[in-house]
VOGU-3710 file (C-alpha; in Angstrom, 3 decimals, decimal comma):
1> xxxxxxxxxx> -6,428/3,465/7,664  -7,113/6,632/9,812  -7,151/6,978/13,617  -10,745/8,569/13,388  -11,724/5,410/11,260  -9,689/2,937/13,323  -11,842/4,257/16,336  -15,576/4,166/14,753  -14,360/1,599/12,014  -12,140/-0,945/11,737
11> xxxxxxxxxx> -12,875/-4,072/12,628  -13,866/-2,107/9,788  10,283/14,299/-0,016  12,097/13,742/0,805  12,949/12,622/-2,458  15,457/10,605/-0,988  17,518/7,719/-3,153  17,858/4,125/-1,850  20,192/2,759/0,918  23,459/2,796/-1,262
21> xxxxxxxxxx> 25,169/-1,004/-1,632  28,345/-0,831/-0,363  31,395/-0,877/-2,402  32,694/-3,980/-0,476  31,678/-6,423/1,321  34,395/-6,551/4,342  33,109/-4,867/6,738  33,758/-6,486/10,692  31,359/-8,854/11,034  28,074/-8,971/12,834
31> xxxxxxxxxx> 28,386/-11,151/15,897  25,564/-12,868/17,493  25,444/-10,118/20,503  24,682/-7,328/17,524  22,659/-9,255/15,360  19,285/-7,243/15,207  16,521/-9,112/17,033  13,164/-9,803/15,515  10,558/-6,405/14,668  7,291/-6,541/16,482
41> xxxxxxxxxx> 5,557/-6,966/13,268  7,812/-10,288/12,911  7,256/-11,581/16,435  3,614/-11,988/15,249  4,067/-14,509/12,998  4,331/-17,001/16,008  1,010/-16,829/16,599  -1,288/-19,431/15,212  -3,848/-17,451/12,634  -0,471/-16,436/11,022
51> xxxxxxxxxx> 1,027/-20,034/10,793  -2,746/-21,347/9,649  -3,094/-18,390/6,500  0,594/-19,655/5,269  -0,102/-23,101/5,620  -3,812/-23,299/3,849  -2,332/-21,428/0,854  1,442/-22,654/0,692  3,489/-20,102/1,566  4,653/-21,596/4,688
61> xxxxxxxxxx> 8,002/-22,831/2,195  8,593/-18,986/1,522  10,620/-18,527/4,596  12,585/-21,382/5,213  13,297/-21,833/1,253  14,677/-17,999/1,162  16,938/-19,152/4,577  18,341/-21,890/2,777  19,359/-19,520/-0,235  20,619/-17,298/2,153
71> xxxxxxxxxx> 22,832/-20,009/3,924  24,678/-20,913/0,191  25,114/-16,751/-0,232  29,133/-16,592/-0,034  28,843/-12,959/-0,697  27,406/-9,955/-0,451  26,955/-9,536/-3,965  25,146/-12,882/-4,523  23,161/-12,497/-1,266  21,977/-9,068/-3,171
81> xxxxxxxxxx> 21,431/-11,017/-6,185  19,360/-13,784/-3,480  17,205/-11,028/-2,036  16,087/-9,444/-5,524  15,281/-12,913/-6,940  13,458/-14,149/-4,173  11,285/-10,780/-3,426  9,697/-10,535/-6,969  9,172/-14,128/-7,051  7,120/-13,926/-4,029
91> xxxxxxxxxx> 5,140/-10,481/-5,450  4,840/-12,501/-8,747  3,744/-15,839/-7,170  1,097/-13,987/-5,168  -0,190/-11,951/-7,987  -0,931/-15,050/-9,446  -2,437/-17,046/-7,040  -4,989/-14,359/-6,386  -5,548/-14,439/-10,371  -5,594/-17,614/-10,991
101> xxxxxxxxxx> -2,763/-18,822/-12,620  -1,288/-21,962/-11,424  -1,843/-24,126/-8,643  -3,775/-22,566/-5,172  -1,512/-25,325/-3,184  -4,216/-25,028/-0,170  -7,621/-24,262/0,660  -7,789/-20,747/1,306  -9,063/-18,399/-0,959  -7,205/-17,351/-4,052
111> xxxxxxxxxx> -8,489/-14,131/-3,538  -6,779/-13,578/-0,202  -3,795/-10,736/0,235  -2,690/-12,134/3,543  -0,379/-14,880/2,136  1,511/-12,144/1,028  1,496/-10,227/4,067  3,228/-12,594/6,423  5,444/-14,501/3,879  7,029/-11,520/3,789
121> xxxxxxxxxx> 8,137/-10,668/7,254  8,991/-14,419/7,634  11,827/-13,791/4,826  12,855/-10,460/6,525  13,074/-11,794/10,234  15,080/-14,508/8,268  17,449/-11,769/6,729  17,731/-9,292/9,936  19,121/-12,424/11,922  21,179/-13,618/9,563
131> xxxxxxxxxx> 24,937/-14,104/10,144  27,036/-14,787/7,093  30,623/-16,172/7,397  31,848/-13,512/5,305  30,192/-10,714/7,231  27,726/-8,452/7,275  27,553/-4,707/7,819  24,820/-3,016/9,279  24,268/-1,069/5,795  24,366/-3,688/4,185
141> xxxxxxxxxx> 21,569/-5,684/6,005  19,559/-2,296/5,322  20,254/-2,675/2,181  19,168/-6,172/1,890  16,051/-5,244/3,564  14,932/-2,472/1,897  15,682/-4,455/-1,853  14,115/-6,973/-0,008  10,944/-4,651/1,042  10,609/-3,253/-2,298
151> xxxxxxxxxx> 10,898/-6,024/-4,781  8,246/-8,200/-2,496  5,994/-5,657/-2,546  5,578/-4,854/-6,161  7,889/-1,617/-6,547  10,149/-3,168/-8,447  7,919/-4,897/-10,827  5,643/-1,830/-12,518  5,656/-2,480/-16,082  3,648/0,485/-17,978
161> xxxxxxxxxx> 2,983/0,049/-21,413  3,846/2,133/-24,165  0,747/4,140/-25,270  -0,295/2,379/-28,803  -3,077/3,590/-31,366  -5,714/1,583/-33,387  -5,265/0,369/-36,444  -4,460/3,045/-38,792  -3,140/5,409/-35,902  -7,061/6,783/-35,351
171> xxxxxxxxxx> -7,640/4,420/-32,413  -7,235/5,601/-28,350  -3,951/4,668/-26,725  -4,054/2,404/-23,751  -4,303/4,221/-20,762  -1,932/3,970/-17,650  -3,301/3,590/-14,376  -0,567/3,137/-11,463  -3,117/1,727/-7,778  -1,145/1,258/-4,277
181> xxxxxxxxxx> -2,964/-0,640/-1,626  -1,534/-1,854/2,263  -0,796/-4,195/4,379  -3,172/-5,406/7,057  -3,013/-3,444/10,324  -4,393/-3,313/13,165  -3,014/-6,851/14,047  -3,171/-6,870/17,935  -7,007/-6,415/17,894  -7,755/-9,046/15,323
191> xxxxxxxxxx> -4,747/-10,994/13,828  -6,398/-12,295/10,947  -7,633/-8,909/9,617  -7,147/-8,627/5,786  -6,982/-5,404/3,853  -9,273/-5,352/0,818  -6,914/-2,636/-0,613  -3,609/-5,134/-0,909  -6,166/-7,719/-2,523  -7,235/-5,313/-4,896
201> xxxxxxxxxx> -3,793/-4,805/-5,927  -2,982/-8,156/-6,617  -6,116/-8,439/-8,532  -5,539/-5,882/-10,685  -1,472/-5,517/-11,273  -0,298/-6,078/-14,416  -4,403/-6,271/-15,452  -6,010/-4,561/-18,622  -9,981/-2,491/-17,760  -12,538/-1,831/-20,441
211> xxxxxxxxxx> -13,680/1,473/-20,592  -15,633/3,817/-22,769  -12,826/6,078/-23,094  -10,685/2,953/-24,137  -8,257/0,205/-22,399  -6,692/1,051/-18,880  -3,522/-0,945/-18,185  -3,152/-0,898/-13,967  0,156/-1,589/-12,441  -0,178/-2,078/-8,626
221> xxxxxxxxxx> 2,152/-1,874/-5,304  1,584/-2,032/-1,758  3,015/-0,199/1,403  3,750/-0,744/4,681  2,097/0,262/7,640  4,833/1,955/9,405  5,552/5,451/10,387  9,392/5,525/9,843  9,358/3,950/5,893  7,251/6,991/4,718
231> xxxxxxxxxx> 9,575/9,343/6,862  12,672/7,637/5,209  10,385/8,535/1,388  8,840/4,867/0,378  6,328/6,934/-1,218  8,305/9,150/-3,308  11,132/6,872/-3,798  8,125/4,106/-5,144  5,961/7,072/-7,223  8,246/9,289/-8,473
241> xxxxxxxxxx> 9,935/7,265/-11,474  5,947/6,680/-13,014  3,649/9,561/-12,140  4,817/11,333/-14,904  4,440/8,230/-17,390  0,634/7,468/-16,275  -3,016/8,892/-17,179  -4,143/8,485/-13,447  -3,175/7,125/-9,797  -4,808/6,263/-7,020
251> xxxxxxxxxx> -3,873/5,069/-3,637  -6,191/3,121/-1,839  -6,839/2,264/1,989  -9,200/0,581/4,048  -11,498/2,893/5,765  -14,779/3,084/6,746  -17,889/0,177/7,148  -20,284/-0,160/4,553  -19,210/2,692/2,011  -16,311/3,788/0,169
261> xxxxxxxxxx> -15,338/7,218/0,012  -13,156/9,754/-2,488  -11,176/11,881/-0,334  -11,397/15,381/-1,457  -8,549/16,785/1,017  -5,511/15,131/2,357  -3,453/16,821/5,348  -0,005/17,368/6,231  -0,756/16,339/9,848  0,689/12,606/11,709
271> xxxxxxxxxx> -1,920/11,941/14,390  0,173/9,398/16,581  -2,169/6,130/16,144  -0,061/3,047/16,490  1,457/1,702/12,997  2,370/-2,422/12,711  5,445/-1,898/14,994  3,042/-0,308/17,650  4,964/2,627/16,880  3,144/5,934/17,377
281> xxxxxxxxxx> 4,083/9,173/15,503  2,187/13,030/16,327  3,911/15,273/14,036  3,845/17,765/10,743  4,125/15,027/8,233  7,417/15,174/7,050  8,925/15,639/3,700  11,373/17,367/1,746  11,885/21,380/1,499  9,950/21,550/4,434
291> xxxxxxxxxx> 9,634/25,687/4,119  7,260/25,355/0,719  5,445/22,639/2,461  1,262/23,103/2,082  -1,100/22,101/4,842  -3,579/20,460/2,348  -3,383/18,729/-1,150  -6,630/17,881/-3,242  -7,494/15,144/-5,292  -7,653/15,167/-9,204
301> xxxxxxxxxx> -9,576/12,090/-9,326  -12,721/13,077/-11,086  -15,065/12,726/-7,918  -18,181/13,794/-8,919  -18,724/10,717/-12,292  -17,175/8,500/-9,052  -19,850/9,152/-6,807  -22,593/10,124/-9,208  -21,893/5,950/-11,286  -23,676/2,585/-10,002
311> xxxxxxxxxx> -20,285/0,454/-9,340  -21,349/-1,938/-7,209  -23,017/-2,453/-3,662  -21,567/0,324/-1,583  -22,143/3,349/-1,486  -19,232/5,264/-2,978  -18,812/9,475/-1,428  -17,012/12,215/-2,037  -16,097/12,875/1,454  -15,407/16,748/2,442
321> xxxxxxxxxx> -14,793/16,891/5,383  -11,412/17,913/7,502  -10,130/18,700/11,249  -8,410/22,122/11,074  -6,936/24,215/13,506  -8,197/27,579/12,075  -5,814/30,487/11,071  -5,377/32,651/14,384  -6,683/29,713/16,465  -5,324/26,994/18,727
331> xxxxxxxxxx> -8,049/24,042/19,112  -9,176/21,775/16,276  -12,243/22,428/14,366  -14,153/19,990/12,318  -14,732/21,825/8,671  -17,592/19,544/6,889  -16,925/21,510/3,920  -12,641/21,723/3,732  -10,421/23,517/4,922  -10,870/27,648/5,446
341> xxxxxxxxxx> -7,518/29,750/4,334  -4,508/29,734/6,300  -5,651/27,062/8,407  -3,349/24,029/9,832  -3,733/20,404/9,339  -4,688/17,802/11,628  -7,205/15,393/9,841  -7,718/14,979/6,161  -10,587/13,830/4,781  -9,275/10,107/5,181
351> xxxxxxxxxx> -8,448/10,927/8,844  -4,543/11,081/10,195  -3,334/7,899/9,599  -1,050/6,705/6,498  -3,704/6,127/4,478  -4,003/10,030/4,952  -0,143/10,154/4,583  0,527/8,255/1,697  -2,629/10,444/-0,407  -0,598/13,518/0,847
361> xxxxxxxxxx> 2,251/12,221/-0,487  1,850/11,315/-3,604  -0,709/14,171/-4,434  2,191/16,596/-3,040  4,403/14,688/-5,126  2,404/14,837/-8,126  2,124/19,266/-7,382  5,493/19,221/-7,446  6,534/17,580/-10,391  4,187/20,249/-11,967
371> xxxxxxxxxx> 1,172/17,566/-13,087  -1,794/19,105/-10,861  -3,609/20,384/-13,781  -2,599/17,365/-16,250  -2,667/13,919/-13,880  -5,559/12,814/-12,272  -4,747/11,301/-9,184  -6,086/10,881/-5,129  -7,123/8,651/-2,737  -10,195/6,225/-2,440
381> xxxxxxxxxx> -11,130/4,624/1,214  -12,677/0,870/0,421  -15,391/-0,683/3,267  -13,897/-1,851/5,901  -13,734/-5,848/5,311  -15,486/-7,658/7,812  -15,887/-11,349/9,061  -19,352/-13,160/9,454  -21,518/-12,024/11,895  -21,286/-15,705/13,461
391> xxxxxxxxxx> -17,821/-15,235/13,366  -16,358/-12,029/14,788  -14,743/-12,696/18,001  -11,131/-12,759/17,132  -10,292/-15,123/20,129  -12,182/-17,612/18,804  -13,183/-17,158/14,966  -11,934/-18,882/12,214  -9,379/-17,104/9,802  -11,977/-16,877/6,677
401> xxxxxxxxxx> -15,569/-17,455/6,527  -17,741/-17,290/3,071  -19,228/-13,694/4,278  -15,402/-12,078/4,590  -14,700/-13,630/1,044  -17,797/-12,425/-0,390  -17,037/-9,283/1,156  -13,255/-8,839/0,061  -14,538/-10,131/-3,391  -17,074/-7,059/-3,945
411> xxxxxxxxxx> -15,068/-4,639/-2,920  -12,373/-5,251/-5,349  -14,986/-5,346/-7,794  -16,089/-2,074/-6,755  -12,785/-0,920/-7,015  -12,367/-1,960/-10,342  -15,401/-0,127/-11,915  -14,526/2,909/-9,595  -11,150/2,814/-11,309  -12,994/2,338/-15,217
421> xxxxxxxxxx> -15,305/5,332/-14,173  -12,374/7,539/-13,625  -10,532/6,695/-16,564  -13,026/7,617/-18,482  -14,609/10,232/-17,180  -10,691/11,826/-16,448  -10,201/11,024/-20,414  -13,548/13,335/-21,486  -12,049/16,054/-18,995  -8,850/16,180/-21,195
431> x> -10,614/15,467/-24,648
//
């Protein structure tokens, strides 16, 4: 999910609080000539590869089931009450179609994260052009949509458990692990691209990991690819409640073909390539108490029993490198080895993109709430997930093939030992 890595691979804070609900619910109402049109990320679910993924796995119902509720919503109270409901029941009826519980209802994949994906903006184009009788603010319908946002995307629904002993109080305490992935991206190049990092978060939410060091409990979320919700703080508002409750945290991305890597460096730098609105953003990254603001975060993640441990097929490295603009200088400068002192961002080592962004922000987050030497915590970059060889061509290739669901399957397999190496190895660090 970097610009560098969306060139050479993909095929392959604020702490700000929520949109406030409204005391009342009589503001003038929104008349048809106001009513928001459609996003550009919802305008794509016209196409067919969308309509086909929702079909084969029965989410098509999502949509029009949620417009129905929406139509008996005589308020904006119970339309709040609607939007809540219907969100985590579509987070919670993913998570367990991808593990297995209860029916598929269709032939694609249980393992696949793009049900998910464009269920959701089908409910929210459903909710942004939505005209109630009683009327409907325009902060309210934010308001809607952001609950909306949040509670379908697993925010809402992290559950960490309370850290237990053995029997007789001598045994280890289940560990917490808190794992973000995305949405697909990249949609106008190939419309039926997956992310392997939002199916390994519906793999493994709510899941328990064996590891030498003892059980790992992971709780799981996903995150947009646009610009503006990590300006408004999705991040911060999503991490901040839980990174002091957990052992460790990673966010994960898609990023480069055939390997996975641990980013060593994140920077504070935006470097303008498109997000799922074709939106395009080249700025400082930009969060709270700008002033005290660093250039670079590092990862926690113990990198070096990552890299060094057989987890699966790909190779798995601890990736150095940055883009720097050095201190007293004015053109970028690749650094293979970090960044030198006083220098200025403008790629991490996971690129520019969010998946840069959201490891900057919740490794700045985690500095400032004073945990840098206590929580373990960065960013991994999966393989980028790829199609069949015989079936590439997005024009004319199928929407899943047994190669790109062997493929998703490994690397959440990967993920998952990566994830049981670093709990362990973080817990012998701290023993």
């Amino acid at each position: 999910m970097t610009p560098i890595r969306a060139r050479i691979g993909v095929l392959g804070l604020a702490l700000v609080a929520g949109l406030a609900t409204p005391a009342s619910a009589t503001a003038a109402p929104v008349t048809a000539a106001t009513a928001p049109a459609p996003t550009v990320e919802e305008r794509r679910l016209d196409g067919d590869a969308p309509r086909e993924i929702l079909r084969r796995s029965g989410f098509a119902s999502a949509a029009p089931a949620f417009a129905r509720g929406l139509g008996r919503a005589d308020s904006y109270r119970e339309a709040r009450r609607l939007v809540a409901r219907e969100g985590s029941a579509l987070w919670r009826r993913a998570v367990d179609r991808v593990q297995g519980r209860g029916p598929a209802r269709g032939d694609l994949s249980r393992d696949d994260d793009r049900p998910l994906y464009w269920a959701r903006p089908g409910m929210t184009r459903e909710l942004r052009t939505w005209e109630p009788g009683f009327g409907l603010s325009e902060r309210q319908r934010a308001g809607l949509l952001e609950e909306l946002e949040r509670t379908s995307r697993g925010q809402r629904d992290i559950r960490l458990p309370q850290h237990r002993t053995g029997s007789g109080g001598g045994g280890k305490g289940v560990k917490r692990v808190l794992l973000t992935g995305f949405d697909p991206f990249t949609l106008d190049r190939d419309i039926r691209i997956s992310n392997p990092s939002g199916a390994v978060a519906l793999a493994l939410d709510g899941t328990v990991i064996d590891t030498p060091d003892g059980p790992a409990r992971v709780e799981t979320a996903v995150f947009p690819v646009r610009w503006q919700d990590f300006a408004e703080g999705a991040v911060e508002r999503a991490l901040r409640p839980y990174l002091p409750k957990v052992d460790l945290f990673t966010t994960v991305s898609q990023g480069r073909v055939g390997k996975f890597d641990v980013e060593r460096t994140n920077g504070a730098w935006r470097g303008g390539f498109p997000d799922n609105d074709n939106v395009s953003r080249t700025e400082t990254v930009p969060v709270a108490d700008p002033a005290s603001q660093p250039q670079w975060t590092t990862t926690t993640l113990p990198y070096e029993a990552i890299t060094a441990a057989d987890t699966g097929r790909f190779p798995v490295l601890d990736n150095t490198a940055v883009t720097e603009i050095p201190a007293g200088g004015t053109e970028p400068v690749v650094r293979p080895d970090g960044p030198t002192p006083g220098s200025t961002a403008r790629e991490g080592g996971g690129g520019n993109y969010l998946s840069n962004e959201i490891a900057y922000r919740a490794t700045l987050l985690r500095d400032r709430l004073g945990l840098h030497g206590t929580l373990p915590g960065g960013h991994v970059h999966t393989p980028v997930l790829q199609f069949g060889p015989d079936n590439a061509d997005p024009a004319t290739g199928a929407v899943t093939d047994p190669a790109f669901v062997r493929n998703r399957l490994d690397i959440v397999a990967q993920t998952r030992a990566i994830l049981a190496v670093a709990v362990s190895a973080s817990g012998r660090d701290r023993s």
